[in-house]
C-alpha positions as CSV (number, residue, x, y, z in Angstrom):
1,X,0.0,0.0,0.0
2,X,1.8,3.0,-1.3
3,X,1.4,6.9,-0.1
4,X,0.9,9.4,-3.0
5,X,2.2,12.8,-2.2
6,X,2.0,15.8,-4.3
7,X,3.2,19.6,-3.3
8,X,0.4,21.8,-3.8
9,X,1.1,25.0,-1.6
10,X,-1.5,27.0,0.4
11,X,-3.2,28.7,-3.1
12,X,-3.8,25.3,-4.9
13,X,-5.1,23.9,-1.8
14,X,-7.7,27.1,-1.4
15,X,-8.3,26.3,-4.8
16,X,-9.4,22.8,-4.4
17,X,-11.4,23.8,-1.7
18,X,-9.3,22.3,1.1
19,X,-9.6,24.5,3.9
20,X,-13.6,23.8,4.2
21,X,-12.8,20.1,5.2
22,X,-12.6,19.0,8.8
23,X,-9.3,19.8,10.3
24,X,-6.7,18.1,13.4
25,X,-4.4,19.0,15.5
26,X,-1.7,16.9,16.5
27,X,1.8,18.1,18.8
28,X,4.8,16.6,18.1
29,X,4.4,12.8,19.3
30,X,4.3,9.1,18.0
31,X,1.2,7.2,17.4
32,X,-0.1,4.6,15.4
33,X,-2.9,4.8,13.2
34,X,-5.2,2.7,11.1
35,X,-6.8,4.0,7.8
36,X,-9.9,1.6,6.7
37,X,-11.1,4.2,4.3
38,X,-8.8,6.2,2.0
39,X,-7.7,9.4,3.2
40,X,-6.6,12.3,1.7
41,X,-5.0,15.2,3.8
42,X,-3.3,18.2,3.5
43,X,-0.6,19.3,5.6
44,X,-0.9,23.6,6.2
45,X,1.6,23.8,8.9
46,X,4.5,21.4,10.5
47,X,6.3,17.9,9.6
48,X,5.8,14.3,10.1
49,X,7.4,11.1,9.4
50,X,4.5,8.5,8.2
51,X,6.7,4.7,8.4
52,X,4.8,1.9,6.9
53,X,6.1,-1.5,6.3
54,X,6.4,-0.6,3.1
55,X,9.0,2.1,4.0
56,X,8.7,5.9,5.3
57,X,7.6,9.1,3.9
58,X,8.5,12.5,4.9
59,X,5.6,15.2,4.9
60,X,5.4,19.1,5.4
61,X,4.0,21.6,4.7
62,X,2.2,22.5,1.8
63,X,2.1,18.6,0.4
64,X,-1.5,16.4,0.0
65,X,-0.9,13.0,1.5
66,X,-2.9,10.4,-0.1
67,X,-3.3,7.7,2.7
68,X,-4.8,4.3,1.1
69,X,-7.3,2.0,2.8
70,X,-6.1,-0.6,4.9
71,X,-3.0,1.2,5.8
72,X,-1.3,0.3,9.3
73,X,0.6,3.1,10.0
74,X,3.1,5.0,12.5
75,X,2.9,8.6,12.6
76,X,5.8,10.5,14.2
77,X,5.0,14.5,14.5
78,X,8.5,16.4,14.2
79,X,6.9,20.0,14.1
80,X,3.0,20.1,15.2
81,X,0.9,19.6,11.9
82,X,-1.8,20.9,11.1
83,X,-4.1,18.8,8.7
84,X,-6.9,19.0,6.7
85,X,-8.4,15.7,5.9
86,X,-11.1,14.0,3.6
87,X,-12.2,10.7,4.1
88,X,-12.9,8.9,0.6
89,X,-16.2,6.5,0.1
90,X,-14.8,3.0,0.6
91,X,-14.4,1.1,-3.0
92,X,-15.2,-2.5,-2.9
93,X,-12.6,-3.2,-6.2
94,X,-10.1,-1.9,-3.8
């Protein structure tokens, strides 16, 4: 399960209509997480490490994350994030 990121900056992402989507907080920590849906979220402020058993990503500012379903994940918060998510309807092809 591979993460798709793609910088987009703060005026694309205005554009797109991201900033009316929920929003969360997180300060810097480690936690794990579980993604049953896809996800896509877009990081406005900090950095983060996502590790995966299929390796780690590096996110920050300005990029849109695209988190697939059935991801196990670890997130580790360098710089609190901000993040603007969107859960995706669940596919049944996968």
């Amino acid at each position: 399960m591979r993460i798709e990121t793609e910088t987009i900056g703060a005026g694309e992402a205005r554009r797109r209509g991201v900033y009316e989507w929920p929003v969360s907080r997180r300060t810097v920590s480690r936690y794990p997480w579980r993604y049953d849906r896809p996800v896509i979220a877009y990081i406005d402020s900090g950095s983060a490490r996502i590790e995966t058993d299929d390796g780690n990503i590096e996110v920050e500012a300005g990029d849109l994350v695209k988190l697939p379903s059935d991801l196990d994940c670890v997130w580790i918060v360098k710089q609190p994030v901000v993040r603007y998510y969107r859960v995706q309807p669940w596919d049944p092809a996968g």
